[in-house]
Phi, psi and omega in degrees: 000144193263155182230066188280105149307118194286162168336312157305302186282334191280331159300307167330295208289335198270298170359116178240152191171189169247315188191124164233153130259104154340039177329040222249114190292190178284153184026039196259006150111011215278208272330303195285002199276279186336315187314303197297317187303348175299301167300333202286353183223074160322321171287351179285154179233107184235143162288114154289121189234087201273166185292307178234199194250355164288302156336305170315272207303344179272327191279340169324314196294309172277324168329158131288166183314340192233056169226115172219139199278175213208107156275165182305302194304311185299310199290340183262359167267349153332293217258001213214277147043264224264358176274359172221030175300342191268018194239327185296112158265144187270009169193154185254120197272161145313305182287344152290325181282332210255341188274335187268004186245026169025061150207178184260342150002023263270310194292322191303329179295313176311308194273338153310326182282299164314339190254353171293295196279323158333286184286345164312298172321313215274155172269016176286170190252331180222141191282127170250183181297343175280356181246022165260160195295158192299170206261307190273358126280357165307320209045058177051002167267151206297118192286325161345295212306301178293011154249323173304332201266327196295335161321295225279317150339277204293301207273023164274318192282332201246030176289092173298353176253010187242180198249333154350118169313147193226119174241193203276330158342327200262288176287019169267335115014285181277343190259017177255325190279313158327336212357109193263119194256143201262307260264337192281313181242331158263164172254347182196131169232128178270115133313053171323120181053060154283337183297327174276046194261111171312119178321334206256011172237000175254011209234325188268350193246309189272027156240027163304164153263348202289137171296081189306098121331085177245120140278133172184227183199101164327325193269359176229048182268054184291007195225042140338277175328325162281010192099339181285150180262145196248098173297005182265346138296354197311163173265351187275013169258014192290002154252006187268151185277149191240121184245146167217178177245142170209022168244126191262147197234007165299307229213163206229177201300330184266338161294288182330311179304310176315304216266315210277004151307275174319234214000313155263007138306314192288322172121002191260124174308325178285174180217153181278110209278139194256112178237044162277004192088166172349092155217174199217161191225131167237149140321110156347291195277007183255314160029253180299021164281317221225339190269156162198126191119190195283152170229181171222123123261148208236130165214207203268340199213147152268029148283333169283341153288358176298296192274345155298277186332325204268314215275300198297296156329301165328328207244335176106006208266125167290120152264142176236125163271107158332096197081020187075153191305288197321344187279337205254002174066050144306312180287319175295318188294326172301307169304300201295339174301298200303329186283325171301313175296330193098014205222083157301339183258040177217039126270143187328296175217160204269017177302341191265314174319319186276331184293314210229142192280321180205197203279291198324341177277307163333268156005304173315279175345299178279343171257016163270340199251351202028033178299122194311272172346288201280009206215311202277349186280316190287325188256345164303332190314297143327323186282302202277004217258130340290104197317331179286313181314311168319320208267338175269352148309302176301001203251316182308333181241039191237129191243138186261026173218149173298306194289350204273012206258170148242001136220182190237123162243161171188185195249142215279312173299340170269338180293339226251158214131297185231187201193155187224164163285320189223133196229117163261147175267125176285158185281354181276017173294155183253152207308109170283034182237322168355129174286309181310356182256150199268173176330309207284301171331268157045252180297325153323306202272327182267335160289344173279349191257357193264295183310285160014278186301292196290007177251031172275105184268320199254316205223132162262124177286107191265183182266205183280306181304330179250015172279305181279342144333292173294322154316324174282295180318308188329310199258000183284307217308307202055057191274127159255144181073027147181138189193198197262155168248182201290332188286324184103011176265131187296095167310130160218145209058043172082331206219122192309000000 
């Protein structure tokens, strides 16, 4: 297949250098740009260095030979790993915190635990007071305390001989620490998705001696809230050469318009130019005039995706979930009804029995510690009732191939990545006009809503929320020649 490279990418590809930075709107092509810098300097031996392990295995497919792709994660269970595999869980609970911190203490376990995956995350060598929550999240323990216990933490967990539950965080953690020199089998390594980068995995890349590629999008930057960092600001890059891509070959002129509207929320002057062709932005309530066929919705939470699947399912509509039903803690969810009811013997598993004496405590827990999970468990609880019933609809109509569905649902965080010909948006996204939000919320919430709008290739739904977006720009703007037309369709250049 031929590859005529725009003006951007042929710079990207032609590049010498020490550290570049990658600059890349949604969908302007950065994977197949890397493939070719790749080929063009065949005798280099480079590190791919991908975000997940979906990433990994789709950039395997592409690459050349003398590239091998990588998550943060496979290099550091190589060498790190695989010495505590009888030990790895995929989240470390409260009740694992409260139980080795022997108390009943709820908040100390909460900020203990945060300041624990805080400093994991962190590029330090040791945990300090800078890795605790925030002053009006202490809830009043003593920060003495709450360090002392997150010390008392780190050295149970990265004990090899101890018992302490181990997540993988942890050992990419020991292998940062480690200081591990990559330079002995690669010479350059690509920096995939940096903008979502855990500090202690951009600390681990930029302490190469290896010539460094960091690629990503600022503006897709969603996993804050995990600890990540936008490595493409970093400071040691402040002499690196900066390039960037802006023509999107996903989404056509009227997506394009959708994204660069968020874009200039943000303060950023360039724009994405959308050059995939023919597409279109509709109105919700015009929606089903104009749509026919399979669709995708995306929305901000998984209640909302909860309550899409449900609705739909209700209507006879086959679904397919992003990452499976099962991604979405059904089954966890299902145990918390039956604990709630009291009828123990119709759950999966006795984790909860053992963690917590009954659902009120249960309860307790989540509104004192505002643990996200245990609090969002409580209101599908609400959402859903009766939940087996619910949950056995939803199973009756959830298809595991894509192509046998008639709609898609997933969380706007899970989406990012992929693209659909027709993508409608939900309404919980949250209102980004808020006077009450804060700069950071902010900027979080309007790149998650960025991602979203872009994972459109032909027809975009817009909610509520980007209607009214768009209307304001209209009328700040006096933008001529575009706008809504009686159909509901967003016009541009004059024409529906």
């Amino acid at each position: 297949m031929s590859f005529n490279p725009t003006d951007e990418q042929y710079a990207i590809i032609n590049w010498q250098g020490q550290q570049l930075v990658v600059n890349a709107f949604s969908g302007t092509g950065k994977t197949s740009t890397l493939v070719q810098f790749a080929r063009a300097s065949p005798d280099s031996r480079m590190l791919y260095l991908a975000y997940n392990r979906a990433i990994r295995d789709e950039a395997e497919r592409k690459f050349p030979f003398n590239v091998e792709c990588r998550t943060s994660h496979q290099l550091a269970y190589a060498r790190v790993g695989r010495h505590y595999r009888h030990r790895l869980v995929p989240g470390l609970r409260i009740t694992d915190v409260a139980r080795k911190l022997n108390t009943r203490y709820w908040a100390l376990a909460r900020v203990a635990g945060t300041g624990l995956n805080h400093f994991i995350c962190s590029a330090d060598a040791v945990p300090g007071l800078h890795h605790l929550p925030d002053k009006d999240e202490m809830r009043g323990v003593p920060p003495a305390d709450a360090l002392r216990a997150v010390q008392l933490l780190w050295n149970e967990m990265s004990n090899p001989g101890g018992t302490f539950p181990v997540t993988h965080d942890t050992y990419l953690k020991l292998f940062q620490l480690s200081g591990a020199d990559l330079s002995h089998r690669w010479d350059t390594i690509l920096f995939d998705e940096a903008q979502d980068a855990n500090p202690v995995t951009t600390a681990l890349v930029l302490g190469q001696k290896c010539r460094v590629v960091l690629v990503g999008d600022c503006y897709q930057q969603i996993y804050r809230f995990r600890g990540a960092n936008n490595a493409l600001s970093h400071p040691a890059l402040k002499n690196a050469d900066r390039l960037w891509l802006t023509q999107s070959f996903r989404f056509g002129p009227a997506v394009a318009r959708m994204a660069n509207l968020l874009l200039q929320r943000e303060g950023e002057t360039r724009e994405v130019k959308g050059c995939g062709g023919d597409d279109e932005v509709l109105l919700k309530c015009h929606a089903r005039e104009h749509l026919q066929g399979h669709y995708t919705v995306l929305s901000r939470t998984v209640a909302g995706v909860i309550g899409t699947a449900l609705m739909a399912a209700m209507k006879g509509q086959k679904v397919y979930w992003v990452g499976g039903i099962e991604g979405y803690r059904t089954g966890e969810l299902e145990d918390l009804y039956w604990f709630q009811v009291d009828m123990p013997e119709r759950m999966h598993s006795d984790r909860l029995r053992r963690d917590y004496r009954n659902f009120e405590e249960y309860k307790y827990i989540a509104k004192s510690t505002k643990d996200v999970e245990m609090n969002q468990s409580l209101r599908l609880l609400e959402l859903c009732f009766p939940l087996p019933k619910k949950l056995e609809l939803l199973r009756q109509y959830t298809v595991t191939n894509e192509q046998d569905a008639d709609i898609t649902v997933s969380t706007a965080h899970r989406s990012k990545g992929l693209e659909w010909p027709v993508v409608m948006l939900d309404e919980d996204f949250q209102d980004i006009t808020d006077p009450l939000m804060t700069e950071a919320e902010r900027h979080d919430e309007t790149c998650l809503l960025y991602v979203a709008v872009t994972r459109a290739l032909r027809t975009l739904v817009l909610n509520e929320l980007m209607h009214q977006l768009a209307e304001e720009q209209q009328k700040t703007e006096g933008l001529r020649g575009t706008g809504y037309d009686t159909s509901g369709r967003v016009q541009e250049n004059g024409h529906a």
